[in-house]
ZATIKE-429811 format. One line per field, with one value per residue: x, z, y of N, C-alpha, C, O, CB in turn; residue in one letter; residue number from 1. Coordinates in Angstrom, 2 decimals, m for minus. Glycine has a CB too. Example, Ala and Ser with C-alpha at 12.3 -4.5 7.8 and 13.67 -1.06 7.14 Angstrom:
2
n.u: 13.19, 12.85;
n.w: 7.80, 7.08;
n.v: m5.69, m2.25;
ca.u: 12.30, 13.67;
ca.w: 7.80, 7.14;
ca.v: m4.50, m1.06;
c.u: 13.20, 12.90;
c.w: 7.80, 7.87;
c.v: m3.30, 0.03;
o.u: 14.24, 13.41;
o.w: 8.46, 8.04;
o.v: m3.32, 1.14;
cb.u: 11.31, 14.08;
cb.w: 9.05, 5.72;
cb.v: m4.47, m0.60;
rest: a, s;
nr: 1, 2;
This chain:
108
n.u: m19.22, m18.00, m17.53, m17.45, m15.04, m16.39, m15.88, m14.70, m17.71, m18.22, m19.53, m20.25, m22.39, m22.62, m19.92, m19.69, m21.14, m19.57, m17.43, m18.79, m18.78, m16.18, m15.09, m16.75, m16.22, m13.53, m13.73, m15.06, m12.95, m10.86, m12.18, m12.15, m10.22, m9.28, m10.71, m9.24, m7.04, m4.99, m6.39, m5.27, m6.95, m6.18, m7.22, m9.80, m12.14, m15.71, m17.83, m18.82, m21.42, m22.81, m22.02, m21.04, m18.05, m17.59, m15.02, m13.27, m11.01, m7.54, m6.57, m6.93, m9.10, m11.80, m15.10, m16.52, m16.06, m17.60, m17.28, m17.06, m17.58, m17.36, m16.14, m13.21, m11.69, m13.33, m12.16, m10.09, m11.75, m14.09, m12.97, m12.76, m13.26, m15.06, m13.67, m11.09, m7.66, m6.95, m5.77, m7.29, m7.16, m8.75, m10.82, m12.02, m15.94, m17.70, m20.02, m18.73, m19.27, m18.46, m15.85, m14.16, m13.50, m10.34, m8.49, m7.78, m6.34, m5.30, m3.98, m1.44;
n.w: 36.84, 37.40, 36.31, 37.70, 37.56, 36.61, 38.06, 35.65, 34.87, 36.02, 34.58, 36.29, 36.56, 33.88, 34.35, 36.14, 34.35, 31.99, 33.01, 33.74, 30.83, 29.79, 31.31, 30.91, 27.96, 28.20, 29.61, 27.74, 25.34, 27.01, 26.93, 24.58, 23.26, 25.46, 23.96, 21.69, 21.92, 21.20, 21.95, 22.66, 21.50, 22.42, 21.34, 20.69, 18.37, 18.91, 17.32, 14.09, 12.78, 10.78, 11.35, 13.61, 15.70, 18.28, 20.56, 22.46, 24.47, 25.55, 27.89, 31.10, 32.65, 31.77, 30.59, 27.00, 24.83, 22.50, 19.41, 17.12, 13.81, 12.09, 11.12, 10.70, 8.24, 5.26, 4.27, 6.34, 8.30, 6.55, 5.91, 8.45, 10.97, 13.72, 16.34, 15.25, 15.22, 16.78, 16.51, 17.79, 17.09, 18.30, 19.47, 22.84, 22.72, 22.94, 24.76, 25.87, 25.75, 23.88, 21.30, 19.19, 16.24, 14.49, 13.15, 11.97, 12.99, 11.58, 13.81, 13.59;
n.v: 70.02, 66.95, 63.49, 60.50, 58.06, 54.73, 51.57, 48.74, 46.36, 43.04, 39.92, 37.60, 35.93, 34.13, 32.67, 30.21, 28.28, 28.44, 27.09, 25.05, 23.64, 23.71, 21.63, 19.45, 19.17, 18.23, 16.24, 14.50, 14.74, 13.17, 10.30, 10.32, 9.41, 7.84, 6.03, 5.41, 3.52, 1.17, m2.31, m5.71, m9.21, m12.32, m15.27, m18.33, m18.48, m18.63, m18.18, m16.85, m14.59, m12.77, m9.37, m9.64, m11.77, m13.99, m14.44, m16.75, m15.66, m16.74, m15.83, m13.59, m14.47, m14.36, m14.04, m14.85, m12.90, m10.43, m9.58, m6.66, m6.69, m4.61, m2.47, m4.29, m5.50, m7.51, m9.50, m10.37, m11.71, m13.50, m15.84, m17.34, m20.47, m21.73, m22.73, m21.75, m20.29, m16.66, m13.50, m10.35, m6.98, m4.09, m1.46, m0.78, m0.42, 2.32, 2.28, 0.15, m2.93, m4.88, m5.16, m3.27, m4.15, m3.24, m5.18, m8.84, m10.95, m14.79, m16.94, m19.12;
ca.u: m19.52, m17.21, m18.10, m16.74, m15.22, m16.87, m15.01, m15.74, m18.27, m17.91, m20.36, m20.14, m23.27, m22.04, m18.50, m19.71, m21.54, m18.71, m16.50, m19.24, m18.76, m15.16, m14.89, m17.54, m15.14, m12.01, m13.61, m15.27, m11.91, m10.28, m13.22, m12.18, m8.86, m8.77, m11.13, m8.55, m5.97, m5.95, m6.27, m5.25, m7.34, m5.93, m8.62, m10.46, m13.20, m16.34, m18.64, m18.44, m22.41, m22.65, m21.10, m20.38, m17.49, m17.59, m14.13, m12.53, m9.94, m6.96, m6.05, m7.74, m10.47, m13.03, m15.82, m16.27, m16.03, m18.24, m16.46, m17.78, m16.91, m17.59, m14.31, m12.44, m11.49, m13.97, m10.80, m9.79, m12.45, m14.35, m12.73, m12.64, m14.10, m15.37, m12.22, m9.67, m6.92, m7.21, m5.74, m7.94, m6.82, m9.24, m11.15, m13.19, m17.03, m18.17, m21.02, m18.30, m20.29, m17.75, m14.47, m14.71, m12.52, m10.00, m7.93, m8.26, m5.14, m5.51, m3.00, m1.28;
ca.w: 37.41, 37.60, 36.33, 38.16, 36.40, 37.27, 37.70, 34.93, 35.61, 35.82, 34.49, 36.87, 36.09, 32.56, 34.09, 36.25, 33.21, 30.76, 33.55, 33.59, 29.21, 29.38, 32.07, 29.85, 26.96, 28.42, 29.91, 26.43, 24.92, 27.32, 26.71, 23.43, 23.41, 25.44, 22.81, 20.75, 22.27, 20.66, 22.71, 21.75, 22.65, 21.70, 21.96, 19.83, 17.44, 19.14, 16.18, 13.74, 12.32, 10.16, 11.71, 14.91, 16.00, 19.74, 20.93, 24.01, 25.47, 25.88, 29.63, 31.85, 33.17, 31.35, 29.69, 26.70, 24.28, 21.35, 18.31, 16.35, 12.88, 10.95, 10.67, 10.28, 6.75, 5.76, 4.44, 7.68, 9.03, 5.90, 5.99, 10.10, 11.02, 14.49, 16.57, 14.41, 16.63, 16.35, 17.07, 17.53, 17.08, 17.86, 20.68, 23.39, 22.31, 23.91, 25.60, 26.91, 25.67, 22.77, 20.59, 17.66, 15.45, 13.41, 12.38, 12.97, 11.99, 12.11, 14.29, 13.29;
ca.v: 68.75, 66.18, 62.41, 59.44, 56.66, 53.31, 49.65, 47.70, 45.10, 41.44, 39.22, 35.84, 34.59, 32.77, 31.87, 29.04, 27.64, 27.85, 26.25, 23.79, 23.40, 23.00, 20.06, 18.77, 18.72, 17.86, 14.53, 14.03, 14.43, 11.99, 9.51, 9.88, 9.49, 6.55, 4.89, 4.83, 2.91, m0.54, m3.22, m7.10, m10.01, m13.64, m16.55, m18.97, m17.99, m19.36, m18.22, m15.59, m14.48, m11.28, m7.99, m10.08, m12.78, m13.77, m14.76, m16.94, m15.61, m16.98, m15.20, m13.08, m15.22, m13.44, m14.99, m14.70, m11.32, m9.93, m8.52, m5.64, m6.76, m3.54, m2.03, m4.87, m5.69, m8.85, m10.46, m10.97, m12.59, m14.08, m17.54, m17.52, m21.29, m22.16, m22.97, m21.16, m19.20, m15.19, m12.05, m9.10, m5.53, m3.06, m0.93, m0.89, 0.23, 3.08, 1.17, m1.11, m4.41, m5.20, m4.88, m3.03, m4.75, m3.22, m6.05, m9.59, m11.98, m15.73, m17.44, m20.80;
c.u: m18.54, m17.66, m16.54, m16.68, m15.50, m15.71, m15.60, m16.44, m18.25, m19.17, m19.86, m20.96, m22.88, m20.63, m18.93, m20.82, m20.54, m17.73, m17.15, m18.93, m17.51, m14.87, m15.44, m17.17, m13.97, m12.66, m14.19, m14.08, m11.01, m11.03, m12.71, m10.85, m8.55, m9.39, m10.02, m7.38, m6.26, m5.48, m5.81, m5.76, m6.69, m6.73, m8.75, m11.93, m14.52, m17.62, m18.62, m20.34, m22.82, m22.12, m20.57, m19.54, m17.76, m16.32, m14.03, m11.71, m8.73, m6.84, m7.11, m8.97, m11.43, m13.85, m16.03, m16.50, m16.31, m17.15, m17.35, m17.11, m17.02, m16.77, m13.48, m12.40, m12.50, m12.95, m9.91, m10.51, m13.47, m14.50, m12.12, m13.70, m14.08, m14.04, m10.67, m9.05, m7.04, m6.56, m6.61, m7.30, m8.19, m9.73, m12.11, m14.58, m17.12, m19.16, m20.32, m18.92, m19.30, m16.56, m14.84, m13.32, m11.85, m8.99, m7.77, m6.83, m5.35, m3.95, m3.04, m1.16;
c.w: 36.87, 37.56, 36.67, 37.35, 37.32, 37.48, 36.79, 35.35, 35.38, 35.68, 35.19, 36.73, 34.93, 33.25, 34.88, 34.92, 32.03, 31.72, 33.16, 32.07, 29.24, 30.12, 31.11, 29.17, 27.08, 28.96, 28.75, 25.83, 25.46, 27.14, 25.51, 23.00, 23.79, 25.04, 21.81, 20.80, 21.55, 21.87, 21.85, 22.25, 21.63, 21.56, 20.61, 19.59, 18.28, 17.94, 15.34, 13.01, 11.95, 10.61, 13.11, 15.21, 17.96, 19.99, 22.55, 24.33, 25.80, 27.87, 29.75, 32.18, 33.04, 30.81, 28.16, 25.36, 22.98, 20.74, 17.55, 15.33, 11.77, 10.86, 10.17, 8.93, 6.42, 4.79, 5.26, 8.11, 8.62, 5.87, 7.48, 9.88, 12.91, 14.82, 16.75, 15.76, 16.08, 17.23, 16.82, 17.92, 17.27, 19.15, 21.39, 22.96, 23.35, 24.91, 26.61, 26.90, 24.50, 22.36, 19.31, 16.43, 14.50, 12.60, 12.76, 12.05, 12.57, 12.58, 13.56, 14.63;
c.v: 67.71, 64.69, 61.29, 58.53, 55.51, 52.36, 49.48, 46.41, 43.77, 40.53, 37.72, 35.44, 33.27, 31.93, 30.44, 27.74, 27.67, 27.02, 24.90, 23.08, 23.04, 21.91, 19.13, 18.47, 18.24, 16.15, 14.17, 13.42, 13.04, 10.94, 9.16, 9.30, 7.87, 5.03, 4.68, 4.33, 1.55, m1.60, m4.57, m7.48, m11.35, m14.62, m17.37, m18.43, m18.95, m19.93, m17.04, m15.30, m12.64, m10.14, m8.82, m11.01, m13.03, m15.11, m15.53, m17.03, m16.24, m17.04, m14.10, m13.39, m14.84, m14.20, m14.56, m13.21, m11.09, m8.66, m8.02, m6.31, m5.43, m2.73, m2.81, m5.15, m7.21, m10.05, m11.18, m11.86, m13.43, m15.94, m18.00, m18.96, m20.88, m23.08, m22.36, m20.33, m17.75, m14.28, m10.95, m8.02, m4.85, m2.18, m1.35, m0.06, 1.40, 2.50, m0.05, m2.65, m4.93, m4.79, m4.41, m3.09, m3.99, m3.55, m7.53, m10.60, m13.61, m16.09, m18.83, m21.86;
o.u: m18.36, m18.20, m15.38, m17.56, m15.03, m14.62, m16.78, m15.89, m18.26, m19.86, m19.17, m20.84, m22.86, m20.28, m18.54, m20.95, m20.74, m17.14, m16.62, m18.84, m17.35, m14.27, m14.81, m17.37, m13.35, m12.08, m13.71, m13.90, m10.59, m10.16, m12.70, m10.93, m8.00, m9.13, m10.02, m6.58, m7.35, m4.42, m5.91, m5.87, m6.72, m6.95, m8.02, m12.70, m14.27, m18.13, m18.34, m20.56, m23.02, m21.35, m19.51, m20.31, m18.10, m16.49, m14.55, m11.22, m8.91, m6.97, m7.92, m9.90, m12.21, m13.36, m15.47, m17.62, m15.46, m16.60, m18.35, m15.97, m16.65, m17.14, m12.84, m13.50, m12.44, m13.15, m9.23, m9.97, m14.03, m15.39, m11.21, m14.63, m13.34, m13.47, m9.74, m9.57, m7.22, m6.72, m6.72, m6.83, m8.92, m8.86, m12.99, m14.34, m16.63, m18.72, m20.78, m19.01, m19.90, m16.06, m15.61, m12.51, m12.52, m8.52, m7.58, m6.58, m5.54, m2.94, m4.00, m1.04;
o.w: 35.66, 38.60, 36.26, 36.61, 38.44, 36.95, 36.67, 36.03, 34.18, 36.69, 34.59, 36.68, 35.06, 32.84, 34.29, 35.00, 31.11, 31.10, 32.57, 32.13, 28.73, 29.47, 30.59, 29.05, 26.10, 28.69, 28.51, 25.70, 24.74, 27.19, 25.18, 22.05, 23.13, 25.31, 21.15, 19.90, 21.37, 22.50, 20.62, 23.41, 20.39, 22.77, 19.63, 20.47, 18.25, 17.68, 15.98, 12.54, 12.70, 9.69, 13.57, 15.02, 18.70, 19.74, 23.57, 24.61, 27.01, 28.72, 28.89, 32.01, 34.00, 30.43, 28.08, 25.45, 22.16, 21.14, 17.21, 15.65, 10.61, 9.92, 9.21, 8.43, 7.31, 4.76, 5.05, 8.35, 9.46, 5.84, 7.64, 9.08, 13.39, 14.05, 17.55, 16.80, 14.86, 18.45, 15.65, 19.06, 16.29, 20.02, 20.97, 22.84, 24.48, 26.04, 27.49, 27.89, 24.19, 23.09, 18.51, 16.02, 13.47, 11.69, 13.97, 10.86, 13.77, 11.98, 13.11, 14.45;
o.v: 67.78, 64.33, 61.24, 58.10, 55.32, 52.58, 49.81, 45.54, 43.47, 40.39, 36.89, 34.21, 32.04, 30.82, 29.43, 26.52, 26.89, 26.13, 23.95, 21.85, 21.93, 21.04, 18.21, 17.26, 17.82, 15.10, 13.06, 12.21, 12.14, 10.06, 7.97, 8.52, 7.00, 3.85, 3.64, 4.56, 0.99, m1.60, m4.61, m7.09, m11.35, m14.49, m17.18, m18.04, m20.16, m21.03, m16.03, m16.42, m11.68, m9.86, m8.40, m11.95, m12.11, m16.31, m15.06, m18.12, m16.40, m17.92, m13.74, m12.60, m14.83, m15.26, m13.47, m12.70, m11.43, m7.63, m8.65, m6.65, m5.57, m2.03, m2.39, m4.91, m8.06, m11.26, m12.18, m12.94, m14.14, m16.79, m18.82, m18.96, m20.02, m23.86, m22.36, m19.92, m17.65, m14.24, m10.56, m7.99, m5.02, m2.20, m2.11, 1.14, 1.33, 2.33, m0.77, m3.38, m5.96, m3.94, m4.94, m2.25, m3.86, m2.87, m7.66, m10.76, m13.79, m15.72, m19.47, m23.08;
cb.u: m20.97, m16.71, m19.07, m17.10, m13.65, m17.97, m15.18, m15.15, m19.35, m17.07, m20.74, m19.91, m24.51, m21.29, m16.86, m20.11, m22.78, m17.84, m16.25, m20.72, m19.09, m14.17, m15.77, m18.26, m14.84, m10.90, m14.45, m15.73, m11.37, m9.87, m14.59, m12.63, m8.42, m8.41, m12.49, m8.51, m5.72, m5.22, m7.50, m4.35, m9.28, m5.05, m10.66, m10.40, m12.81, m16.59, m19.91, m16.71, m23.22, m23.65, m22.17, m21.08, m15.91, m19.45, m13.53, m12.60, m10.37, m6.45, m4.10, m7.78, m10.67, m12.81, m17.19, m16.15, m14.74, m19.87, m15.37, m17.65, m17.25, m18.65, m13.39, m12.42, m9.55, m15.99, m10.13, m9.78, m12.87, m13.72, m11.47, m13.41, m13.67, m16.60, m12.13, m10.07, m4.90, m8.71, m4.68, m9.11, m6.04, m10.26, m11.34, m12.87, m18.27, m18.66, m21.89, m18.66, m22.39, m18.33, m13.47, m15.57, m13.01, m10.15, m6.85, m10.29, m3.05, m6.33, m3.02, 0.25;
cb.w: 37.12, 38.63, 34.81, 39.19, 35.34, 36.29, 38.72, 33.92, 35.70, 37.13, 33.13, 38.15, 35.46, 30.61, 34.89, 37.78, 32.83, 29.64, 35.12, 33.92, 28.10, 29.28, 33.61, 29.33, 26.33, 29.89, 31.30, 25.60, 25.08, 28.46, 26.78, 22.65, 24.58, 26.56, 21.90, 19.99, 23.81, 18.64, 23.45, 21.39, 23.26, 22.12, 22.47, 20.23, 15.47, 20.25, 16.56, 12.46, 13.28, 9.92, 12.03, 15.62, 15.35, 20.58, 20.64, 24.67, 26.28, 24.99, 29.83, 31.58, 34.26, 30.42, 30.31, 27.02, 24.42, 21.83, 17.33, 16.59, 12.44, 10.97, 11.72, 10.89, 6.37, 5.32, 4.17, 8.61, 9.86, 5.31, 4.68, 11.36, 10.22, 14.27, 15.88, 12.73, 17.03, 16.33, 16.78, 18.04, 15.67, 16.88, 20.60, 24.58, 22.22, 23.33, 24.37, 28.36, 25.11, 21.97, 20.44, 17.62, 14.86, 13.30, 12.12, 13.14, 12.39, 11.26, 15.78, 12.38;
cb.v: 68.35, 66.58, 62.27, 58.97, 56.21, 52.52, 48.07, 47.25, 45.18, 40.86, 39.32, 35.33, 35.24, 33.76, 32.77, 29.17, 28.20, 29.15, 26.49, 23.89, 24.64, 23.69, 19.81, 19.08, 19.47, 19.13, 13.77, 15.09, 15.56, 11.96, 10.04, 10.84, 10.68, 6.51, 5.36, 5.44, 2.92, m1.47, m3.26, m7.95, m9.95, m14.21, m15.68, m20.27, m18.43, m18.85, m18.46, m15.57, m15.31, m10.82, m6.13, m10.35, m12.53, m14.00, m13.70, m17.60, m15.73, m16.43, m14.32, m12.25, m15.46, m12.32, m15.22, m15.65, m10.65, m9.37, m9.12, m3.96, m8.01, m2.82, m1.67, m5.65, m5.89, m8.90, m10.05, m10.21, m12.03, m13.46, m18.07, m15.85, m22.91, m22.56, m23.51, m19.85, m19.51, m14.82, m11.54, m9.02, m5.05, m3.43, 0.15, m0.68, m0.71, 4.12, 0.27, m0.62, m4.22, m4.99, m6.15, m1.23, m5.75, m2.56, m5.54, m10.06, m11.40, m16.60, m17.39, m21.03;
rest: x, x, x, x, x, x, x, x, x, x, x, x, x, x, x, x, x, x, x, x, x, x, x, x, x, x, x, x, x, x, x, x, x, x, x, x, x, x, x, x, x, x, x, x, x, x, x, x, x, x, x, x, x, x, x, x, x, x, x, x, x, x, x, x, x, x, x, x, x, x, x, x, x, x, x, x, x, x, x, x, x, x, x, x, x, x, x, x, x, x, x, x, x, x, x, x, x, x, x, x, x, x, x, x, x, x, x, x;
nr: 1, 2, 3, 4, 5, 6, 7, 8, 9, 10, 11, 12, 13, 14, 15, 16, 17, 18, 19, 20, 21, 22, 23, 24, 25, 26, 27, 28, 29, 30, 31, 32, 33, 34, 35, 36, 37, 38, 39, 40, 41, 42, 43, 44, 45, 46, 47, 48, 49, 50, 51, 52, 53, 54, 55, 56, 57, 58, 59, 60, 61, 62, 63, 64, 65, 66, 67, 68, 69, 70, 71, 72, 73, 74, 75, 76, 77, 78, 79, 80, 81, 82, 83, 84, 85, 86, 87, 88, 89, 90, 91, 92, 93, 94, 95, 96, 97, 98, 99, 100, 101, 102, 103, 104, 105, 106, 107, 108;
């Protein structure tokens, strides 16, 4: 008697679920990625009150924009008054509601 050799068999049930896992990670990754671009914003200090500053803008007719202060150094932004001119270094939050500061230089 004479035994036939099979095909080997292909499991496709898991592959559209790991396709689904790596899309999953690759837009994570870019998510993450393009958190860490730094952005600048220029403006005047409207108020600065414990982890938060809230800036206005120079340009882009925006109103005006909450800073994360908890990265930034609090040397930077310590002796910030109401007014003062500012550069912010840092990113967009994930949430998209803020800047998360990580460097803040006063302008003259």
């Amino acid at each position: 008697m004479v035994r036939g050799i099979s095909a080997p068999t292909v499991n496709r049930r898991g592959s559209g679920t790991t396709m689904a896992a790596v899309v999953v990670i690759a837009g994570l990754l870019l998510v993450m990625l393009a958190q860490q671009d730094l952005i600048y914003v220029e403006g005047r200090v409207l108020w600065v009150a414990g982890g938060t500053m809230v800036v206005a803008p120079y340009t882009g007719g925006s109103g005006p924009i909450n800073v994360d202060l908890s990265q930034a150094s609090q040397d930077e932004y310590m002796a910030l008054t109401t007014g003062a001119s500012v550069t912010v270094a840092g990113t967009v939050a994930p949430e998209g509601d803020r800047i998360i500061a990580r460097s803040i230089r006063e302008r003259s």
